[in-house]
N, C-alpha and C positions, 0 to 999 in steps of 0.2 A: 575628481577626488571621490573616491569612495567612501559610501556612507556604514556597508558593513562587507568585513572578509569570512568568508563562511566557508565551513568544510561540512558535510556530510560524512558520516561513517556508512559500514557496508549495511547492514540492515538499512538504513533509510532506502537505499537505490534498491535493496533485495523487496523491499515491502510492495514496491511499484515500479516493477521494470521497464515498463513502456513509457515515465514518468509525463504521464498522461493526466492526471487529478489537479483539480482545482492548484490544492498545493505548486505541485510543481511546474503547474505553469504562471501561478504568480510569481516562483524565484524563478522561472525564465522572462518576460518580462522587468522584472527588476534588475536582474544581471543585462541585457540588451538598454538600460534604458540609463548604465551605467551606474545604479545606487548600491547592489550586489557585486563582489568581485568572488567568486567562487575557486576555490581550491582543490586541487582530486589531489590526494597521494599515491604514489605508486601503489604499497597493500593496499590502500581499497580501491582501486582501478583493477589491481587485476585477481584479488578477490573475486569482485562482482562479475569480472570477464570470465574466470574459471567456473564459476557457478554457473555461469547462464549458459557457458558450454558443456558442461555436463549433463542439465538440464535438456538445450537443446538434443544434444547428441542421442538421450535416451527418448526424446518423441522422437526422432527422428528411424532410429530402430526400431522402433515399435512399429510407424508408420508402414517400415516396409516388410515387417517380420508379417502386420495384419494383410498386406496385399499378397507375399507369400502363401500365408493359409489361404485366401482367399483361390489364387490359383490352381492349390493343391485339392478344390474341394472339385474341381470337374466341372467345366463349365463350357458352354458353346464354344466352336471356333471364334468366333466373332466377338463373343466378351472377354475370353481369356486374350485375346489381340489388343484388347482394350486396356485393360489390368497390366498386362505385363508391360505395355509401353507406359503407363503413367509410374509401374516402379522403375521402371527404368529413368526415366525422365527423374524421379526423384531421389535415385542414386547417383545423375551425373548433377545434379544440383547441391546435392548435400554439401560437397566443400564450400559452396561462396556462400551459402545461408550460413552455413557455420562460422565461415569469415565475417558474412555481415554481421554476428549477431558478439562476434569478440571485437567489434570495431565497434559499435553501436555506442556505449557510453561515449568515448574517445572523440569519437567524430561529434557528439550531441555538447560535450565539455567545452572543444573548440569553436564549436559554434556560438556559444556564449563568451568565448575571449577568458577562461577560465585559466588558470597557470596549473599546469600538471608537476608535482614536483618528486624528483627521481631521489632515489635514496643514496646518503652522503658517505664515506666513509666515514665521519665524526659519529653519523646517525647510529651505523651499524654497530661501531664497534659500544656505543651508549646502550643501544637498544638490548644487545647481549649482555652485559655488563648488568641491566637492570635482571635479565634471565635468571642468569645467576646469583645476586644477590636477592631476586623477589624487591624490586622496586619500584615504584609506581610504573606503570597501571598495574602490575602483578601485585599478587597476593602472597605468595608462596615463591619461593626460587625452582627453579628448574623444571618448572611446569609446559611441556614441548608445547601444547595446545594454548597457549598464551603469547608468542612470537610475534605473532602479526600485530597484536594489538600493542607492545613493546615499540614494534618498528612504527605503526601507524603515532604512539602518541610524541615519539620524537621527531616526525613531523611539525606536529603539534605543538611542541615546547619553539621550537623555531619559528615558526610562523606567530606564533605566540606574543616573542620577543622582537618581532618584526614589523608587524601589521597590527594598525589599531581603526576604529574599534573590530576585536577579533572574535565569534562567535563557532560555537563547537555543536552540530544537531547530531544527538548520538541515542541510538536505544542502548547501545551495548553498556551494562553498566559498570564495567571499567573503564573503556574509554570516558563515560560522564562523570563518574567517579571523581577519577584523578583529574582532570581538564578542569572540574571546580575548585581543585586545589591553584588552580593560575591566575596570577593576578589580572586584572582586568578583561576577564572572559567568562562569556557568558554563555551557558548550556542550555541546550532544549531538549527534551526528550524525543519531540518528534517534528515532521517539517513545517504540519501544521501549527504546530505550538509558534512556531517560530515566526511565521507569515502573522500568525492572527495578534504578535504583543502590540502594543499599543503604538509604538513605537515605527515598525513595519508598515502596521498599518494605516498611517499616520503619510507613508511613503505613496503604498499602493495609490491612495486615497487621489494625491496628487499629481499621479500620472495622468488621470483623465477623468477625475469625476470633481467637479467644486460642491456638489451637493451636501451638506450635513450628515452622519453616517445615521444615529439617532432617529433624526426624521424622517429618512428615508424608512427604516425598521418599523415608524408609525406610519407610514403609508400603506407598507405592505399587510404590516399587521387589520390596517383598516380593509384593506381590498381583500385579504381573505375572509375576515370577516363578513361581508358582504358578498364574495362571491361560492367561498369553502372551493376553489381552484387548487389549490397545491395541498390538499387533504385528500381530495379526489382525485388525484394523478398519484399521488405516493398510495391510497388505497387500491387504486388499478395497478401499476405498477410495480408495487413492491415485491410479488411473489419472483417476478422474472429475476431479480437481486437477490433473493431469500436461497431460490434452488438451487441446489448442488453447493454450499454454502456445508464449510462443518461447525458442530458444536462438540464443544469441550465441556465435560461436567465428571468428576467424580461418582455421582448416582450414575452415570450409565456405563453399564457390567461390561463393556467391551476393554480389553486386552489393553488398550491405549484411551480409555475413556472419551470414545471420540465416536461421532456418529454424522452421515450424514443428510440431510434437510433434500425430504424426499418430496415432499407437497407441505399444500400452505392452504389456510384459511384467510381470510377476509379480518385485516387486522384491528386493534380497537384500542380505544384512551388514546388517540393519537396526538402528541403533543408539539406544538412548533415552537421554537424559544426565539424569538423575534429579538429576545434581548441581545443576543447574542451573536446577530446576524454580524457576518463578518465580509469584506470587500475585497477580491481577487486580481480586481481592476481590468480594464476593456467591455466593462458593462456585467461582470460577472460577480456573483455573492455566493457565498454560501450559506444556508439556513440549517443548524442542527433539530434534529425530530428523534423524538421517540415513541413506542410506538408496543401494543403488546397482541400478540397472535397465538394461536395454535400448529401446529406444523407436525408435519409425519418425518418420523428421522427413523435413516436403518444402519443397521452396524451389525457385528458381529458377536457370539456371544460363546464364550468354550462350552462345550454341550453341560459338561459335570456344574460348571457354574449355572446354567439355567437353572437345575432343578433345586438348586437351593433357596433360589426367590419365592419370595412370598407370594402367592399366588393370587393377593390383589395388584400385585406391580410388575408381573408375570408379561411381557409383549407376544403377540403373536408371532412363530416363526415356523421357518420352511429350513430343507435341510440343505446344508451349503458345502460341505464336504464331510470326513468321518469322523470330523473332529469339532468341529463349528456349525452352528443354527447362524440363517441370516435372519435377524428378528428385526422388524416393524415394531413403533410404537405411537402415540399420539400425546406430546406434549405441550406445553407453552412457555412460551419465550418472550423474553425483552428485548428488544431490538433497539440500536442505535445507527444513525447515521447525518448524513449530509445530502441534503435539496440545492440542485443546482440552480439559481435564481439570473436569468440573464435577459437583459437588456442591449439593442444598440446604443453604444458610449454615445453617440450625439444627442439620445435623448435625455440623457440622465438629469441634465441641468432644468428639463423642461417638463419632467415628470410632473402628473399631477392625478386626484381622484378620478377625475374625469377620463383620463386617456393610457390610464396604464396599461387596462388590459388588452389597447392596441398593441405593445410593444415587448410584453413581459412572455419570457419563455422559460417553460417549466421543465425538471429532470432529476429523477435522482441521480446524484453524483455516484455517493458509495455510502455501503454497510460497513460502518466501523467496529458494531459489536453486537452479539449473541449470547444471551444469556438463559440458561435454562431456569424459568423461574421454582423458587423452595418451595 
């Protein structure tokens, strides 16, 4: 018996395609361990498979438009021998990476013993019906750019009425929207949200750790204390997570307010919330930090706009075509993220002051957020 039926929308799977993070590898775990029964619906199956092929398909262009140029710049016999067989090699491969990567969810679903569920004609002809009248999850009737999520939430509505208890991880906020209009279901914004309720947690916990979550959190909090180890990995560390990273802010004069995180300083007020530490299970935690730096970000800026800034917040810049400055600046930033906290599971039960830092392994997981400070 399953303890929760859970569907993901397309943003979750778009946020992390390789569903590689902490997250989704405790809802694999939990789905193998039979407490998760996991749902894909056709739209967001093949959403996420058209996106990632699209995706693919333009590195994949690019990959070979760049060995193209490269050929055409004039190169030895012996290097251009080189080049042209690896673009070759990666024109005859291009279809089955492109197959693997529109199979990749599919095959990853199944693998978890997930039910993929194909669209009904009950579904269809509801799902339109909502189109035209603007029905939940729509706003507005006859909005073409609203379809899918129509189709995805009559899914929804049945599985709904089918499967208890039923749980909906959604950013898109119409599918969250309407989905908390259904009785006995429950939303999460994100997948994290959803692994860390108390509840989940509660699950994880039991798959392999008997230890107390709490005191474990005082433990670690004491050995950092004592040793400052995961202040000093995330200080070294962080910048390799920081680069090529974008930041979004209104103060910066670029086209799409968007710039990106070119270099990094040595970051500071570094804060770990022990409170908060949360349990992944197979000896793995997550610890959230935050944490405040300096950092060089570069973007772009329309030339006529440069010269109307103030010229104490004026960035340095160099000329990018006849139209655009590429400008440098030096700002700072709030940073948030997640430390990956990992243990061998046999030790958990035996953990103590004495012997953790035989066993504890440190990482940052991931940066969840950027914030240019006011």
């Amino acid at each position: 018996m399953h303890k929760f039926h859970v569907v993901l929308d397309t943003n979750i799977y778009r946020k992390n395609p390789s569903r590689s993070d902490l997250a989704f590898q405790a809802l694999e775990r939990l789905c193998k361990a039979g407490i998760v029964k996991l749902h894909l619906p056709y739209i967001v199956e093949r959403e996420f498979q058209t996106q990632q092929l699209t995706q693919y398909k333009k590195e994949m262009d690019a990959a070979i438009s760049g060995l193209d140029a490269i050929i055409r710049k004039g190169l030895s016999p012996t290097a251009l021998q080189k080049i042209t067989a690896i673009r070759e090699l990666l024109r005859e491969a291009a279809p089955s990476i492109l197959d693997d990567a529109e199979s990749a969810l599919t095959n990853w679903a199944e693998s978890l013993g997930a039910d993929r569920h194909p669209i009904t004609e009950h579904q269809a002809i509801a799902a339109m019906e909502s189109y035209f009248q603007g029905k939940l999850p729509l706003k507005t009737p006859k909005n073409r750019d609203d379809i899918p999520d129509s189709f995805i939430f009559q899914t929804l509505l049945h599985l709904a009425g089918t499967t208890k208890p039923f749980v909906v991880v959604a950013e898109d906020e119409k599918i969250a929207q309407a989905s908390e209009t259904l009785d006995e279901v429950k939303v999460f914004r994100s997948l994290g949200a959803f692994i860390e309720a108390p509840e989940v947690q509660a699950e994880v916990l039991d798959l392999d750790a008997s230890q107390n979550l709490p005191a474990l959190a005082e433990l670690l909090k004491q050995y950092e204390s004592e040793s400052n180890e995961i202040s000093h990995l995330l200080e070294y560390k962080c910048g390799d997570k920081l680069i090529w990273k974008n930041v979004y802010s209104h103060s910066i004069p670029d086209d799409n307010h968007e710039a990106t995180i070119t270099g990094y300083y040595n970051p500071e007020d570094i804060e770990l919330n022990f409170e908060s530490l949360h349990y992944y299970g197979y000896g793995e935690f997550g610890l959230p930090f935050k944490f405040r730096t300096l950092v060089t970000i570069t973007y772009y800026i329309f030339k006529a706009d440069y010269y109307l800034l103030d010229d104490k917040k004026s960035p340095s810049v160099s000329d990018h075509n006849d139209h655009y400055y590429e400008a440098e600046d030096a700002v700072a930033v709030n940073v948030s993220g997640m430390m990956k906290l990992s243990f061998p599971p046999a030790t958990l039960k035996t953990l103590s002051a004495e012997n953790i830092d035989e066993h504890i392994s440190v990482e940052i997981d991931s940066i969840d957020g950027i914030e240019l400070e006011k």
